[in-house]
N, C-alpha and C positions, 0 to 999 in steps of 0.2 A: 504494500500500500504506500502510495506517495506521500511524504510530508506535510503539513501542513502547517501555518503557523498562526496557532488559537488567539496568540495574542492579539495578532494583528486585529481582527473579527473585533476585539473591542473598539480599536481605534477608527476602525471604517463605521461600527457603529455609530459611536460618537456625535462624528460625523452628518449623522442625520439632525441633530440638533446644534449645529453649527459651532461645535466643539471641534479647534484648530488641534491637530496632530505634528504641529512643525517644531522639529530640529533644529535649531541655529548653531554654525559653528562659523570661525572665523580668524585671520589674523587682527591679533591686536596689538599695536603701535604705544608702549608707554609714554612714547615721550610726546605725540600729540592726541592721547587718546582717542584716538581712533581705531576702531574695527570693521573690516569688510564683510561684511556678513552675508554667507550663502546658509544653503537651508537644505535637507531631506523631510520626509512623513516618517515619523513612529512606525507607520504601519509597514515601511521597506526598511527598516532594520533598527535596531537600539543604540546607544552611543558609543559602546568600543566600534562594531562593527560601520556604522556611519564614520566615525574619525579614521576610520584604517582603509576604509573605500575611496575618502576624501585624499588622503596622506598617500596612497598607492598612485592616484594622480598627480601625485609631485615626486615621485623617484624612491618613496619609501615603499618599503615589502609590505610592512607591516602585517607579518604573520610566523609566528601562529596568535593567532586571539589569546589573551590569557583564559585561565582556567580558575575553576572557582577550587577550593580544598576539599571539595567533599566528591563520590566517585559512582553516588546513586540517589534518587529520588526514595527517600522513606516511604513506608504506606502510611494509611490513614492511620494505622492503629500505633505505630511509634510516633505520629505527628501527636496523637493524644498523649500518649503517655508521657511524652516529654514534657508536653505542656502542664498535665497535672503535676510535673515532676521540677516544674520553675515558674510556677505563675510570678505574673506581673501586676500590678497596678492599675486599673485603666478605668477611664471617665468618659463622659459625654463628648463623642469628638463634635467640638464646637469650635467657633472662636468669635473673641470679643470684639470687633472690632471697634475704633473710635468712629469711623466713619463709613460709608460704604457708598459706591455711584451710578447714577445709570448708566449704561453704555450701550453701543450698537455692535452686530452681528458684526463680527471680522474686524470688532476695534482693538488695535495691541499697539503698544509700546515695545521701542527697542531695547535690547540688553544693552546694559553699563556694565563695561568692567574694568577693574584695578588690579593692582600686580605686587607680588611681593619679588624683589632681587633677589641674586642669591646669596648675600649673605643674610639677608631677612628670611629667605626659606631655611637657610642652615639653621639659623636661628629656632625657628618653629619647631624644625624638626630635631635639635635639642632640648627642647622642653617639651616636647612631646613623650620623647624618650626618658626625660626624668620624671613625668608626670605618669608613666607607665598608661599613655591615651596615644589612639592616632590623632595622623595630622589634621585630618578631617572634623573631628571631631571636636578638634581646637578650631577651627575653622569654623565650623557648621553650628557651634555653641555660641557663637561670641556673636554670627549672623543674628540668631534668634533673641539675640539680648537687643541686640539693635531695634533689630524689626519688632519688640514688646513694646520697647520703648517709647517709639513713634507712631505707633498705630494699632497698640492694644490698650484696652481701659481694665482696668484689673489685677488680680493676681491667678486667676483660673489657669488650670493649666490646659494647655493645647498642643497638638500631633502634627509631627512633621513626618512624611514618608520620606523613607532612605531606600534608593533602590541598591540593587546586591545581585551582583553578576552570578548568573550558575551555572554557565558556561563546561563543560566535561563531566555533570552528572545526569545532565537532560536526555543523553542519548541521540539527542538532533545532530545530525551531518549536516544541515544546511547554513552556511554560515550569515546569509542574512536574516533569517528567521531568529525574531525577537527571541535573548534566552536571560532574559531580567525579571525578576521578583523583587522582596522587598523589606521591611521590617516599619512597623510604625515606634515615631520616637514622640512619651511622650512627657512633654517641657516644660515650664514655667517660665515667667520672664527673669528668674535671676539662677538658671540651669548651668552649671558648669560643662565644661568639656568633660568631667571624673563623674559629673551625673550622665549624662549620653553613653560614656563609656559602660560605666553600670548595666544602663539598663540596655543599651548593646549586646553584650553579650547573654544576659538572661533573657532574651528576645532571640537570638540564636542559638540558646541552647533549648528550648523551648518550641526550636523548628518552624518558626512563625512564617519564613520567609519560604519554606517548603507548601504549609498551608495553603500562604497567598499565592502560590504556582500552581498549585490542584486547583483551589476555587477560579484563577482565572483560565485553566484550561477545561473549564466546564462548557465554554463555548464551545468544543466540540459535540457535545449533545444540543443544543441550543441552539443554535446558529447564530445569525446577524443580526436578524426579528429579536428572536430570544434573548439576544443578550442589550438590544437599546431598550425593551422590556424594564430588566433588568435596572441598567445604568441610570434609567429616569427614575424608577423609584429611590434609588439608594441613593441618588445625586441629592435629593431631599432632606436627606438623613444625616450625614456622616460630611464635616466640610473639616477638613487641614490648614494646618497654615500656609505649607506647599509644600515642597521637594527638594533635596538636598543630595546632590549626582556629584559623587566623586571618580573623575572618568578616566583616573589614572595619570602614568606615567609616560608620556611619547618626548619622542618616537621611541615604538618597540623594538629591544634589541635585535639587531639585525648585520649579518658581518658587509651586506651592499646597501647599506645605510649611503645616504651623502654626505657631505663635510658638514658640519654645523652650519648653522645659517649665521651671518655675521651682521644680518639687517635690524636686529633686536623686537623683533616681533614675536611675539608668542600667542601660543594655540590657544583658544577660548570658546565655550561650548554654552550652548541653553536651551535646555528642555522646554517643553510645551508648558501651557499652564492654563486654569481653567479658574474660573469663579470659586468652583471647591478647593482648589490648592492654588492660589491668585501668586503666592510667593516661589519663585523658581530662583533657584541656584545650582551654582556647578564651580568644581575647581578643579584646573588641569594643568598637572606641572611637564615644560617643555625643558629639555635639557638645562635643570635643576632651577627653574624659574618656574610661578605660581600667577598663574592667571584666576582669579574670581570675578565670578560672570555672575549678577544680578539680571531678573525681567520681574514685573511687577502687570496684575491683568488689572485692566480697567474696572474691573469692579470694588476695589479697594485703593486705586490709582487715580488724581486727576490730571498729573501732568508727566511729563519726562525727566525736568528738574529734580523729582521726588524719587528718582530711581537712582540718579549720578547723585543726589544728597548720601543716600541711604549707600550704597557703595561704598562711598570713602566714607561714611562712617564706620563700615563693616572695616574695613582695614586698619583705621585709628584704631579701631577694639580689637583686634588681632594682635597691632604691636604693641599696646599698651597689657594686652596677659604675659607678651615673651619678655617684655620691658621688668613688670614686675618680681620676674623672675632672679633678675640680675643681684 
């Protein structure tokens, strides 16, 4: 039987209801802030695979894909067990917002992104290492402290989805067939990177991101009817704060790599984003340099300015945790 890829079926659902599926990736210029930004759909591949398609069109192999550490999909009955074997915490996924706006079908806002050097990434990723947390996680912490600040009323606490490559347990050969699941994180506004971490891993040892890969490959009994069904009603339900895609490390080692690029641009990525996860982020470090990419959806959004604010706030908070550390 030929492959198929279940993911996609949500995003074409989507779709029906004017829910954008676009990929942004792009060079981005530190020193006039600027990014050229090209685009793929969700539905033709995830973000290693997008970046390695992109990046293959500039001289890079970029292969093999990475691999995720685990070498099988569990059944339902260890996704249970593990769960009753690490429960977690969980609340109303809601959020507070201070304000909220109307907006039109196909209205979006471009990504902002800021950059750490590399001796601000060494940096990071020494105190990451003393702090026994990824970099991510210092990163994706210090985002959501920002984003409380400015546009949450409150102290409730709220869910960020982390997606989490699974990449070599899926059994899929097809290498653009979506192979992303995910983990919900969930935050306060004064969450440390050592709280994410936490509940990180009690979130994958609890199999959660195995869960969200069966439930979303349910669209194969369902179909594309079935699953916008589906997506309308729970879209009602369940709103995030948004998404937080760490897309790795490029270019992947490779021995017909090209010479380093000497024009100081680096790779920057941004996921889709939708009214229920309005907040998208991503960070993609290019030969030892750290691009953070900000998009903001107009429903919590009213201008552009508020996206390049929130940005280099995100980075002020970044080096003001590595600062403290000193």
């Amino acid at each position: 039987m030929a492959e198929k890829d279940y993911l996609a079926v949500w995003f074409n659902a989507r779709r029906r209801y004017g829910i954008d599926d676009t990929i942004y990736w792009g060079w981005f210029d530190p020193q006039t802030k600027h990014t050229d930004w090209q685009s793929w759909r969700h539905a033709d591949g995830d973000g290693l695979y997008g970046l390695a398609n992109a990046l293959r069109q500039q001289g890079y192999p970029s292969t093999p894909l990475p691999n995720c550490s685990e070498s099988s999909i569990p059944s339902w009955r260890e996704i249970t067990k593990a769960r009753k074997a690490h429960p977690v915490d969980e609340s109303e996924k809601a959020v507070n917002w201070k304000q909220t706006y109307p907006y039109d079908a196909g209205q979006q806002f471009e990504p902002e992104v800021c950059s750490l050097n590399k001796a601000q990434t060494d940096a990071l990723k020494v105190y990451a290492s003393e702090h026994k947390v990824s970099t991510g996680n210092v990163l994706f912490a210090a985002l959501s402290r920002v984003v409380a600040r400015k546009l949450i009323s409150g102290d409730a606490p709220f869910y960020w989805f982390f997606p989490v490559n699974v990449r070599g347990a899926t059994g899929i050969k097809t290498e653009s067939f979506n192979q992303v699941s995910g983990v919900a994180i969930r935050a306060n506004p004064s969450s440390t990177a050592n709280d994410w971490q936490t509940q990180m891993r009690q979130r994958f040892k609890a199999k959660e991101h195995w869960m969200m890969w069966k439930l979303a490959n349910l669209s194969k009994y369902f179909g594309e009817p079935g699953v916008a069904w589906f997506y309308k009603r729970s879209s009602m339900k369940q709103f995030y704060m948004g998404n937080c895609s760490n897309l790795g490390v490029w270019p992947l080692p490779h021995e017909n790599n090209p010479p380093k690029p000497t024009d100081g641009r680096l790779l920057a990525g941004a996921a889709p984003g939708t009214a229920n996860y309005p907040v998208s982020s991503s960070m993609i470090e290019w030969y030892g340099e750290i691009a953070l990419t900000l998009k903001l959806h107009p429903y919590i959004c009213p201008n552009q300015s508020l996206i390049r604010e929130l940005a280099d706030a995100w980075l002020v908070e970044v080096l003001a945790d590595i600062q403290r550390q000193k």
